[in-house]
C-alpha positions as CSV (number, residue, x, y, z in Angstrom):
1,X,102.2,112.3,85.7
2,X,99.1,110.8,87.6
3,X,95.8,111.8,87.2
4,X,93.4,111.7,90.1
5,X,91.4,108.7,88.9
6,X,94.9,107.0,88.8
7,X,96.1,107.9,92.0
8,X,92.5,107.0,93.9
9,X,93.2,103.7,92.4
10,X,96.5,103.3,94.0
11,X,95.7,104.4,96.7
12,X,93.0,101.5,96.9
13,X,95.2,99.3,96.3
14,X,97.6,100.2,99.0
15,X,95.3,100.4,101.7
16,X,94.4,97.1,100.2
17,X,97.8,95.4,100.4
18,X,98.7,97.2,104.2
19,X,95.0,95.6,104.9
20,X,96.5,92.4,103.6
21,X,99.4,92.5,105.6
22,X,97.7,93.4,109.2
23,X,98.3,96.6,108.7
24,X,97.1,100.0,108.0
25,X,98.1,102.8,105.6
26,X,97.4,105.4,108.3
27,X,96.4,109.5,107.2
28,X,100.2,110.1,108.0
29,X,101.7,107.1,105.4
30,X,99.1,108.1,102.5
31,X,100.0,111.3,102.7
32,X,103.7,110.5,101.9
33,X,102.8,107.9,99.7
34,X,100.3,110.4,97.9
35,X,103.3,112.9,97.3
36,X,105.9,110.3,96.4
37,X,102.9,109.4,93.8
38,X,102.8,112.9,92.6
39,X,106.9,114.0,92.5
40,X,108.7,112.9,88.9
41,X,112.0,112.7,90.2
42,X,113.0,111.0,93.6
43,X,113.1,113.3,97.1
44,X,114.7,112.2,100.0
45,X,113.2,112.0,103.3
46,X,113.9,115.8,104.5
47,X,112.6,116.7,101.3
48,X,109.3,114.8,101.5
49,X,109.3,116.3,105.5
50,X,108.9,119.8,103.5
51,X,106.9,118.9,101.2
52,X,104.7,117.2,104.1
53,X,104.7,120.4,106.3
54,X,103.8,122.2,103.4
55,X,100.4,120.6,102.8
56,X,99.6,118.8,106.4
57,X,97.9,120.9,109.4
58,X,100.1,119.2,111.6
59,X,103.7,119.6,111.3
60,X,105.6,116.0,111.2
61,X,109.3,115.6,111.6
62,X,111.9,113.6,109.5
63,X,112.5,110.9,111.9
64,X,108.6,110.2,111.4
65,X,108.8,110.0,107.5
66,X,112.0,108.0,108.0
67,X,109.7,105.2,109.6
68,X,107.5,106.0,107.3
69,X,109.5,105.5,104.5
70,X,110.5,102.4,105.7
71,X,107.3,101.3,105.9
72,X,106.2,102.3,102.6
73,X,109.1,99.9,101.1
74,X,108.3,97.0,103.3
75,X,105.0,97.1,101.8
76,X,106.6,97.3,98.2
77,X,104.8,100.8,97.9
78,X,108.0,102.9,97.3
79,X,111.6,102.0,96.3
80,X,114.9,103.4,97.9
81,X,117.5,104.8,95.2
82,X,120.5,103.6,97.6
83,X,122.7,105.8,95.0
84,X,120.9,108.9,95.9
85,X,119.5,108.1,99.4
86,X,116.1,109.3,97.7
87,X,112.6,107.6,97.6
88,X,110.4,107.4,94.4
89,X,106.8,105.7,94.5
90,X,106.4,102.3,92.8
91,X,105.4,103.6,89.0
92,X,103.2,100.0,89.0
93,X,100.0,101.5,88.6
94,X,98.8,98.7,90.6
95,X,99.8,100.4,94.4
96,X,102.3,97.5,94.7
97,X,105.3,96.5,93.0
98,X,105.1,93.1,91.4
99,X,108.6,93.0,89.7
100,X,111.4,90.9,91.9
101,X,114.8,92.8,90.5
102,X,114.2,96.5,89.5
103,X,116.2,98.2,87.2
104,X,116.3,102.1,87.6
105,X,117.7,103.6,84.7
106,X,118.5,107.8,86.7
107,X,119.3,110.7,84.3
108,X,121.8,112.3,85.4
109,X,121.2,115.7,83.9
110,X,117.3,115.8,84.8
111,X,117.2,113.3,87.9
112,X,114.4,111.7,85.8
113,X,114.1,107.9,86.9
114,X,112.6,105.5,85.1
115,X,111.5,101.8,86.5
116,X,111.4,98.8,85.0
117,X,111.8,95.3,85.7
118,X,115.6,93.0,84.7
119,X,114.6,90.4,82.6
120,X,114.2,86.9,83.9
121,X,116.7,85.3,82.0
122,X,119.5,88.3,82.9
123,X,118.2,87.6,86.2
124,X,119.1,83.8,86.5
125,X,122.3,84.8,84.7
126,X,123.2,87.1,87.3
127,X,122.0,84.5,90.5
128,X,124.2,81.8,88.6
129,X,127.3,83.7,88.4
130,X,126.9,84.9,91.8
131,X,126.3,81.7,93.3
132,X,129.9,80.2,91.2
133,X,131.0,83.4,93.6
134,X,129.7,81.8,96.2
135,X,127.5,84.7,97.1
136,X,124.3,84.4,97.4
137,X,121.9,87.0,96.5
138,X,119.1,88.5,99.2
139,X,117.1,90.5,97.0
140,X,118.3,93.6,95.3
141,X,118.1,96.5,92.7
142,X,120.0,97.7,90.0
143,X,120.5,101.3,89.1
144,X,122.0,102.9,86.0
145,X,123.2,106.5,85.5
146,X,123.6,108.0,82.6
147,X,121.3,110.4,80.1
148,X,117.4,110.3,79.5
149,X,116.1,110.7,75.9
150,X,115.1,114.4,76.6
151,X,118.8,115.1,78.1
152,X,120.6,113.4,75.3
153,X,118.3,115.6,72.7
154,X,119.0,118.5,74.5
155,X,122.7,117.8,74.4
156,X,123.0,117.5,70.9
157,X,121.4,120.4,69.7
């Protein structure tokens, strides 16, 4: 979990890269970003709308977190679990992802993702057999179910 030093930090560092990119990381988009930052497992977008409502003075509606969502990945500030259709914060404690090919390895039992990076030599691997497919690759995520160390502890007591 973030502490508040952590999360002023990232939050820096966001407004820093929408700054970068001619845009701004408006009230609205922090405030998503902000609870993405402070959730463990992933929510989807009505779930961050309730959250949202919860602690904003002005109601905002799904569509609105949608675009917001989509923003927030565009800047590399969130990820999309296309599995799950849920959102999860960037866990680089820089405010923006820096990793090309993330690997998200989802508990199943706990919903517990973890984020890290494929290594560069699985990656080329992966581009070279794709291209002998004659696909070529866009850009792209990988994600792995199966059972955290806490779940697999918990299992086999």
């Amino acid at each position: 979990m973030m502490n508040q030093g952590q999360m002023g930090q990232v939050i820096q560092q966001a407004k820093q890269t929408c700054r970068n990119s001619g845009r701004g990381l408006t009230e609205k988009r922090q405030r998503v970003l902000e609870i993405l930052l402070k959730t463990e497992a992933p929510m989807s977008a009505y779930e961050l709308t309730d959250a949202y409502n919860q602690i904003a003075p002005a109601p905002i509606m799904a569509m609105s977190v949608y675009r917001i969502l989509v923003f927030l990945e565009s800047m590399k500030l969130a990820h999309r679990l296309h599995s799950a259709n849920k959102y999860m914060a960037c866990t680089q404690l820089s405010g923006q992802c820096d990793h090309p090919f993330p690997l998200f390895l989802i508990c199943t039992l706990c919903q517990k993702v973890e984020e890290t990076s494929v290594p560069t030599n699985l990656v080329r691997l992966l581009t070279q057999s794709t291209k002998k497919s004659g696909f070529l690759i866009a850009g792209s995520q990988l994600e792995i179910n199966g059972l955290c160390s806490k779940c697999q502890s918990a299992s086999s007591s």
